[in-house]
Each structure stands twice: as structure tokens, then as C-alpha cells.
N, CA and C atoms as an extended XYZ file, in Angstrom:
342
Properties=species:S:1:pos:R:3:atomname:S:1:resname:S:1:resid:I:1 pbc="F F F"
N       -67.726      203.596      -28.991 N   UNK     1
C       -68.197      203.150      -27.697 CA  UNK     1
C       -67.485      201.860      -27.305 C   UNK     1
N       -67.392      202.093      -26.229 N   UNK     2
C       -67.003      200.122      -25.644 CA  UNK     2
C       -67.613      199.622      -25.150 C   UNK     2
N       -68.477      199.737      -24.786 N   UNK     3
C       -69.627      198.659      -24.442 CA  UNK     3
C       -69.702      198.794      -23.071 C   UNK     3
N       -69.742      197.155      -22.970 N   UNK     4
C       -69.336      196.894      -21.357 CA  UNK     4
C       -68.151      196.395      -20.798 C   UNK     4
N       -66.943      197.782      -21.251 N   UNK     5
C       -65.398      197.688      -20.523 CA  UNK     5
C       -66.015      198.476      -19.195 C   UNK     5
N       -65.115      197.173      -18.083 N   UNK     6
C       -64.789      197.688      -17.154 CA  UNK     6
C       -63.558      198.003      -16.910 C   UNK     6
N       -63.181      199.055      -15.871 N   UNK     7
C       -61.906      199.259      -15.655 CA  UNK     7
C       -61.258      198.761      -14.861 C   UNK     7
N       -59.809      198.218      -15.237 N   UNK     8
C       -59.508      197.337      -14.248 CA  UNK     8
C       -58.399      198.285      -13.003 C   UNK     8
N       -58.270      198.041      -12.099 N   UNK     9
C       -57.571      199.053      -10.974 CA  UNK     9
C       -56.322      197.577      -11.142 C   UNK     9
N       -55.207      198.219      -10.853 N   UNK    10
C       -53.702      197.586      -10.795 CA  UNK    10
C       -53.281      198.316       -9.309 C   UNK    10
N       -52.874      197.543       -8.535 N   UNK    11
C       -52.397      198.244       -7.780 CA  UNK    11
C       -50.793      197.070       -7.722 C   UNK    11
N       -49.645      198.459       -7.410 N   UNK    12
C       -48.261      198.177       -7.725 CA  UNK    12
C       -47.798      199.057       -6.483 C   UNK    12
N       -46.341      198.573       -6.464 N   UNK    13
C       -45.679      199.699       -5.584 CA  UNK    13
C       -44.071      199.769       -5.707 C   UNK    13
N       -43.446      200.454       -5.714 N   UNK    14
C       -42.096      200.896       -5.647 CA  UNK    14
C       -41.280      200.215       -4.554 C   UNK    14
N       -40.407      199.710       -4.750 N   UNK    15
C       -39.552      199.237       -3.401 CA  UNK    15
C       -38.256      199.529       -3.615 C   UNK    15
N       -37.494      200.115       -2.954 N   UNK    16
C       -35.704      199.676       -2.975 CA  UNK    16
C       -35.142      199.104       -1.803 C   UNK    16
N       -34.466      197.864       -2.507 N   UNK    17
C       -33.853      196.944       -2.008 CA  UNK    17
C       -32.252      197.018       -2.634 C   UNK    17
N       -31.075      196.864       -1.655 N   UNK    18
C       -30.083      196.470       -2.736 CA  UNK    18
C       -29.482      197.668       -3.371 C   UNK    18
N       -29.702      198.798       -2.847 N   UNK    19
C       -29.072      199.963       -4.109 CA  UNK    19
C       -29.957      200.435       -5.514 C   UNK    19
N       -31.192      199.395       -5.243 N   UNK    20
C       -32.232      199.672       -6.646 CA  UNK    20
C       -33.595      199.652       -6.536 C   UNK    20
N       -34.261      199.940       -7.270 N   UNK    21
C       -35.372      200.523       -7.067 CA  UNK    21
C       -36.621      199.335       -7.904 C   UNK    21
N       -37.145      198.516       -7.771 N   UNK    22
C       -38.205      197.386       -8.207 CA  UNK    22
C       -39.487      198.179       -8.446 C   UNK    22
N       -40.262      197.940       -9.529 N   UNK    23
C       -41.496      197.913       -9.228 CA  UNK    23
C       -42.677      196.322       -8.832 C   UNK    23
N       -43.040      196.476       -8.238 N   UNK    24
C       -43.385      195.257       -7.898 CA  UNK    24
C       -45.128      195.134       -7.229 C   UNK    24
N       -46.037      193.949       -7.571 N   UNK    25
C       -47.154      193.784       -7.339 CA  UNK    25
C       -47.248      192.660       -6.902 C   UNK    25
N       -48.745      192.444       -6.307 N   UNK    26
C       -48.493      190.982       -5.769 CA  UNK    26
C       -49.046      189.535       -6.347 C   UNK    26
N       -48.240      188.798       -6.875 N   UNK    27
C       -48.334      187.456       -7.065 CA  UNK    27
C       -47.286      187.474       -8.202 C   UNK    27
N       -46.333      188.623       -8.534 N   UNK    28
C       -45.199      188.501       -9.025 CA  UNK    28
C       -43.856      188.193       -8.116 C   UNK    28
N       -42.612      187.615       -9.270 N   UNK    29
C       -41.887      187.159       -9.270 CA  UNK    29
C       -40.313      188.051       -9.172 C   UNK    29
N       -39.914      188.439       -8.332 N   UNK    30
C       -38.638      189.293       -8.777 CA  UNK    30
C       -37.059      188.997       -8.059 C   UNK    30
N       -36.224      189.255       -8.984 N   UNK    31
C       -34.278      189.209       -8.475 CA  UNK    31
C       -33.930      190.312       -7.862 C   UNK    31
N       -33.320      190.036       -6.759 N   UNK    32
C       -33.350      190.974       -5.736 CA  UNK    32
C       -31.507      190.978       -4.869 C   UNK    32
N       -30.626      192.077       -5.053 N   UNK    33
C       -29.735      191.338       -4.106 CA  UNK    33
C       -29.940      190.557       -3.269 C   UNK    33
N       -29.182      190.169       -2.801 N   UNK    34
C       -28.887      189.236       -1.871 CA  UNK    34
C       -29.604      189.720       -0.786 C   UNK    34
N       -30.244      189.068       -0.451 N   UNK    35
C       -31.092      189.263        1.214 CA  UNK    35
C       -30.833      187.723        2.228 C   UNK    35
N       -30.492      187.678        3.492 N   UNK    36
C       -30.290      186.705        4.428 CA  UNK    36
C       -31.220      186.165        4.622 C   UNK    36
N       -31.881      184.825        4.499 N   UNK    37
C       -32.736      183.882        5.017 CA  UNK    37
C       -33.047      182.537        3.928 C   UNK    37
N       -33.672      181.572        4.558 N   UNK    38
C       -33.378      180.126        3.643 CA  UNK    38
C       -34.788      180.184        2.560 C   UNK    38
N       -34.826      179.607        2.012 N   UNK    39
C       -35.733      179.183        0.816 CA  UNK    39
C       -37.001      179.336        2.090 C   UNK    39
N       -38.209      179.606        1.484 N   UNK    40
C       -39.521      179.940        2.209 CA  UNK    40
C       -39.509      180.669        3.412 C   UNK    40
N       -38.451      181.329        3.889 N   UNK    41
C       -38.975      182.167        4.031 CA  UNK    41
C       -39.568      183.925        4.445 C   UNK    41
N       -39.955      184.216        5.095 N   UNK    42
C       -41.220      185.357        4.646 CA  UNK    42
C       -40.098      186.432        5.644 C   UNK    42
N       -40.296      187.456        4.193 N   UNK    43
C       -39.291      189.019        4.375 CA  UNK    43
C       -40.459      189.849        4.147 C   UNK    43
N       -39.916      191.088        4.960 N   UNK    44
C       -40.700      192.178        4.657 CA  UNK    44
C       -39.789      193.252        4.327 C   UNK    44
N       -39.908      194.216        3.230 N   UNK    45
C       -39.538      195.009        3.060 CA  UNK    45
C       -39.937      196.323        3.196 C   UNK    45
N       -39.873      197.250        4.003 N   UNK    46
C       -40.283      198.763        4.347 CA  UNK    46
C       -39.772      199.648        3.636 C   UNK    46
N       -39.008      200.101        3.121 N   UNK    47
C       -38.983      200.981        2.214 CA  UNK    47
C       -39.051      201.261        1.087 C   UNK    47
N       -40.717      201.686        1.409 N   UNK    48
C       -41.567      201.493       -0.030 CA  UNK    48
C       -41.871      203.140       -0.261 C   UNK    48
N       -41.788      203.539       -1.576 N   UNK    49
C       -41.100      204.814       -1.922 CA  UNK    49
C       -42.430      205.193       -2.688 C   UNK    49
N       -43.423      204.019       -3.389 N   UNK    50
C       -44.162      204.717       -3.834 CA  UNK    50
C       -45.699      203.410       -4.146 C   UNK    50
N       -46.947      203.831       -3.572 N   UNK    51
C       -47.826      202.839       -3.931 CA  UNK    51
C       -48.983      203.750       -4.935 C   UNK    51
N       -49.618      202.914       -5.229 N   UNK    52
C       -50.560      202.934       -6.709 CA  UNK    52
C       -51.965      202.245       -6.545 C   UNK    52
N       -53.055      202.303       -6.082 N   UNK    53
C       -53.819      201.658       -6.222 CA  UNK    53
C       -54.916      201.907       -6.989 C   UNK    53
N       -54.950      201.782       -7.886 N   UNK    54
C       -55.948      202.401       -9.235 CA  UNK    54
C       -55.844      203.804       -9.672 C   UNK    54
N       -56.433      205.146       -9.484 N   UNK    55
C       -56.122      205.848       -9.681 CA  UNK    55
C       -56.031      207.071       -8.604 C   UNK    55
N       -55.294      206.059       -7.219 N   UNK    56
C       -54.824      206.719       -6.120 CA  UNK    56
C       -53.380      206.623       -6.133 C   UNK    56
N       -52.520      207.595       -5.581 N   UNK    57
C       -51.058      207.086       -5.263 CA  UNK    57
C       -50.597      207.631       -3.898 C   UNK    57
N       -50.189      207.200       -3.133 N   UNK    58
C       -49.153      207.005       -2.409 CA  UNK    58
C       -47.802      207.386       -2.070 C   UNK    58
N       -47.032      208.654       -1.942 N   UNK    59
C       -46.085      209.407       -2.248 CA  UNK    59
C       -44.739      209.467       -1.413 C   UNK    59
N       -43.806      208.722       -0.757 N   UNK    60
C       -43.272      208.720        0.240 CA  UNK    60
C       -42.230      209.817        0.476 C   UNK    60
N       -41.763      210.682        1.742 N   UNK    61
C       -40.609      211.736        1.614 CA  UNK    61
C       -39.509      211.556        2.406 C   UNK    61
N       -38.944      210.364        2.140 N   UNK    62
C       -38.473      209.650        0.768 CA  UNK    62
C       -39.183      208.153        0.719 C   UNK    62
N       -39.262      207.661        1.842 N   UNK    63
C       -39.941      206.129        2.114 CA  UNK    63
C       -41.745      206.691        2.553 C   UNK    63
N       -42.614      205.818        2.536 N   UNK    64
C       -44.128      205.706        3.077 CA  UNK    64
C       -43.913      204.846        4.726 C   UNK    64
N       -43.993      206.115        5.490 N   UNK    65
C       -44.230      205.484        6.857 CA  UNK    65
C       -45.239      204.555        7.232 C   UNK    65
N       -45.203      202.940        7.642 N   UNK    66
C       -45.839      201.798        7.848 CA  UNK    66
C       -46.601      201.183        6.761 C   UNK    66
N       -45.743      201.433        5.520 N   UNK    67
C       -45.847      200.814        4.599 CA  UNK    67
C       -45.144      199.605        4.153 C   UNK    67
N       -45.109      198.519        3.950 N   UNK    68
C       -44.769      197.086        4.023 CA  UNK    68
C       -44.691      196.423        2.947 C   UNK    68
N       -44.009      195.591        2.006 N   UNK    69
C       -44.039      194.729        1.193 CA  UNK    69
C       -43.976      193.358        1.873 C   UNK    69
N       -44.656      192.037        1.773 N   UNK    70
C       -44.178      190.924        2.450 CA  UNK    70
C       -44.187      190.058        1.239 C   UNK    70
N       -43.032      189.243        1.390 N   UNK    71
C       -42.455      188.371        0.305 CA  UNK    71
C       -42.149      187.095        1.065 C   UNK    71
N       -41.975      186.054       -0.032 N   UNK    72
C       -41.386      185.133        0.839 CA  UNK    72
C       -40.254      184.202       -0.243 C   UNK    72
N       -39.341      184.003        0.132 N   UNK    73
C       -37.916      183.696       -0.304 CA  UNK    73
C       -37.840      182.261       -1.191 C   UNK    73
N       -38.066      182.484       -2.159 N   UNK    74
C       -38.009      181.435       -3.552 CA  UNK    74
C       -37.060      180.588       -3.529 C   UNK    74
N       -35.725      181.496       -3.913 N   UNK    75
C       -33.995      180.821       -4.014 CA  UNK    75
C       -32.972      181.726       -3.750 C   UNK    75
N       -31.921      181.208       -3.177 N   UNK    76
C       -31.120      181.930       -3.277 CA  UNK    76
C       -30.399      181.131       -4.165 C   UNK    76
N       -29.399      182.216       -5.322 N   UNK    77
C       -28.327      181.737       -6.286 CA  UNK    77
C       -27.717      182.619       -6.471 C   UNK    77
N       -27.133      182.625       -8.087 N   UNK    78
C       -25.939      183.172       -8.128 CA  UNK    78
C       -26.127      184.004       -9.832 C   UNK    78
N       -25.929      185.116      -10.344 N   UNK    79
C       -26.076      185.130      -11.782 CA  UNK    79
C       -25.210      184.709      -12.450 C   UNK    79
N       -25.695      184.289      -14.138 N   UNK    80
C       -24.453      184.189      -15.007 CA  UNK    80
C       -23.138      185.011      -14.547 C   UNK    80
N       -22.421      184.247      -15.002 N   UNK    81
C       -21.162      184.367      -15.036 CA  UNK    81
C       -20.018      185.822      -15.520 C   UNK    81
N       -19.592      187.234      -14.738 N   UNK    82
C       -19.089      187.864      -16.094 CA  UNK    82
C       -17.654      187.833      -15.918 C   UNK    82
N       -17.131      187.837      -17.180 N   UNK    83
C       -15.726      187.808      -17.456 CA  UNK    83
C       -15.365      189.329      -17.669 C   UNK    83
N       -14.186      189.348      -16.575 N   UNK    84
C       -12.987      190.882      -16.768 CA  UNK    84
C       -12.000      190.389      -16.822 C   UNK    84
N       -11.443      191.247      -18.094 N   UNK    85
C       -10.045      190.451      -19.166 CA  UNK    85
C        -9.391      192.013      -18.982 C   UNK    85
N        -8.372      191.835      -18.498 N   UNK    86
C        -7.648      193.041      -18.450 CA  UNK    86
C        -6.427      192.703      -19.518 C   UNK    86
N        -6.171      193.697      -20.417 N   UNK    87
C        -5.257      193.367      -21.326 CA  UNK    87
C        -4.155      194.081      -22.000 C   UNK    87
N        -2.716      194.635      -21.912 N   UNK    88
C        -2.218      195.279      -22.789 CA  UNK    88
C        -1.369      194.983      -23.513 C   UNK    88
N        -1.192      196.095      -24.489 N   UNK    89
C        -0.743      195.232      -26.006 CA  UNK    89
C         1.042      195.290      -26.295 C   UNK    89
N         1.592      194.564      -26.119 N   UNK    90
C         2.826      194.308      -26.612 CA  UNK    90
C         3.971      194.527      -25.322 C   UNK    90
N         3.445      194.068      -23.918 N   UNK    91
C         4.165      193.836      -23.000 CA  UNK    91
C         3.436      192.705      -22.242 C   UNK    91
N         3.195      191.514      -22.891 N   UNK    92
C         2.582      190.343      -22.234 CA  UNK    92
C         1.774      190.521      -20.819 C   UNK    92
N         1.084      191.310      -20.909 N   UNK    93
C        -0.075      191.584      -19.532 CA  UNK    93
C        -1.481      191.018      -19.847 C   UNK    93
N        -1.711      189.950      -18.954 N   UNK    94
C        -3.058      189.709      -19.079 CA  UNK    94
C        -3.574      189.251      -18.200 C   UNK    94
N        -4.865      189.403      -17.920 N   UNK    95
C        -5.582      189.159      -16.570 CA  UNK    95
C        -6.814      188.529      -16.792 C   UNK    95
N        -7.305      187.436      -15.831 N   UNK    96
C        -8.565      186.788      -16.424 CA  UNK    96
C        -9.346      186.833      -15.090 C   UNK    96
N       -10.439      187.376      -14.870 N   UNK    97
C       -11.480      186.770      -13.649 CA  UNK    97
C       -12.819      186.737      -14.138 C   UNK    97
N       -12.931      186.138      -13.254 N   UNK    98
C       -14.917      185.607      -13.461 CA  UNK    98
C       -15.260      185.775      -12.116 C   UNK    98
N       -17.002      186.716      -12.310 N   UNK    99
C       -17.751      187.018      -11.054 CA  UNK    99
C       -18.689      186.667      -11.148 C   UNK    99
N       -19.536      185.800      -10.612 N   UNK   100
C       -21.292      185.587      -10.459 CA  UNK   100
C       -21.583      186.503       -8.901 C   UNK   100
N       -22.676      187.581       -9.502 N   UNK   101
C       -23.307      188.403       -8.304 CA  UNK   101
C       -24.019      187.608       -7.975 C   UNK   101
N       -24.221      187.224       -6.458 N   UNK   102
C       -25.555      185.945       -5.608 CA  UNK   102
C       -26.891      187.058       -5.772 C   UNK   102
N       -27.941      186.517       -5.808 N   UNK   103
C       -28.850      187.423       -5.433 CA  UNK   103
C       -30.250      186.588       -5.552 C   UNK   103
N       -31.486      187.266       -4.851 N   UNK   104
C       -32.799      186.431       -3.722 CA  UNK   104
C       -33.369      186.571       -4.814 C   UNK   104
N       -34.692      185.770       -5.095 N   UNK   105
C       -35.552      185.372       -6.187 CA  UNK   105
C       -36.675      185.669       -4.957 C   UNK   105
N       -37.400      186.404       -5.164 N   UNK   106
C       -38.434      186.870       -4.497 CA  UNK   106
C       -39.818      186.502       -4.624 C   UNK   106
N       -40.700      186.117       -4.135 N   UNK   107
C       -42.386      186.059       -4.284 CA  UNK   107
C       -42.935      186.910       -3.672 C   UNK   107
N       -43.395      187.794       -4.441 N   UNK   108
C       -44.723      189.006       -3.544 CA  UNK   108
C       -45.838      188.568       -3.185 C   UNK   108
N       -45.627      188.669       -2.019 N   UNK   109
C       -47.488      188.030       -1.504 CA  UNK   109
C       -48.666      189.184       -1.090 C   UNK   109
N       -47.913      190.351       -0.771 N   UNK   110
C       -48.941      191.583       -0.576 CA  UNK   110
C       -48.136      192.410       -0.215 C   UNK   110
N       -48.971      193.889       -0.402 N   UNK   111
C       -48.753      194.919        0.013 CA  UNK   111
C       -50.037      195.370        1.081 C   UNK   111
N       -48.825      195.781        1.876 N   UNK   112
C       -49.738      196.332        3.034 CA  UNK   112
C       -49.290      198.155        3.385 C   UNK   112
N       -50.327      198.993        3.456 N   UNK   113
C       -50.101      200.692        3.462 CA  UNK   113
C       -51.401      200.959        4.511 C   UNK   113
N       -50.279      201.268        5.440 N   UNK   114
C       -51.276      201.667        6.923 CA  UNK   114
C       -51.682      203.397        7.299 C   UNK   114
């Protein structure tokens, strides 16, 4: 027996932003390509593919019509650093670059599903 467990309801939702697909809830934290606007502030994202609210879901074909994520804009930066070394062997060829992808640091403040 468990006593007195209650069950707790999570509600989450699916977003793609960027070519990728987040799961994301609200009062979390997430890296996000690059999205346009300054530190604070407030984005919404619509194409939300899939919501969850306890043991309801939400199914979109392919997005959820007037369904909403609203966030609001943490930082913009840049990631570590990666190195592409192009190299072949025994005709002095070598190549050095370094790329940092920029990308938005996100705050979820709610989901909204109309």
C-alpha cells in the first residue's frame, strides 16, 4: 500500500524550434537556436507538436492549432568552441577552423492550448 501518495499531474509539451524538437515545461530553462530579440524579452513559440497534461495528451497533425509556448529571452551567446582539422598525409595539407554555433537560452513561462 502507499498510503497517502498523491498523484502528481506534469504537464510538458513538445516544441520545434531551430530544426529540433525540445521537450519543455514551465519554469524550465532551455538552448535554443538562435532566435532574434534582446535579453528579456518575451517570444512565443507556435509550433507545438505535442502537449501532456497529466494523463491527457494533445496530438498535433503535424503542429496543435492555437497552441502557444511563451518564453522570455535569458541570453543570447555563443557555444563552445569546435575545431575542423582537415588533414592529409604526406603532401603537406592542412587546414585549421574553429566554429561557435550562437544560440537563445530560453525561460518557459507557460503553456497556453486553446
Amino acid at each position: 500500500m502507499l498510503g497517502n501518495f498523491q498523484r502528481r499531474y506534469i504537464i510538458y509539451a513538445i516544441v520545434a524550434t531551430g530544426g529540433k524538437q525540445h521537450k519543455v515545461s514551465p519554469g524550465q530553462v532551455i538552448d535554443v537556436e538562435q532566435i532574434p530579440g534582446d535579453e528579456g524579452t518575451n517570444v512565443e513559440l507556435d509550433n507545438v507538436l505535442l502537449v501532456a497534461d497529466g494523463d491527457s495528451f494533445t496530438i498535433g497533425q503535424p503542429a496543435i492549432e492555437g497552441a502557444k509556448i511563451k518564453a522570455t529571452i535569458v541570453s543570447q551567446a555563443k557555444q563552445r568552441k569546435v575545431i575542423i582539422f582537415k588533414y592529409k598525409n604526406k603532401i603537406r595539407y592542412r587546414r585549421k577552423k574553429g566554429h561557435r554555433q550562437p544560440y537563445t537560452r530560453l525561460a518557459i513561462d507557460q503553456i497556453e492550448l486553446n
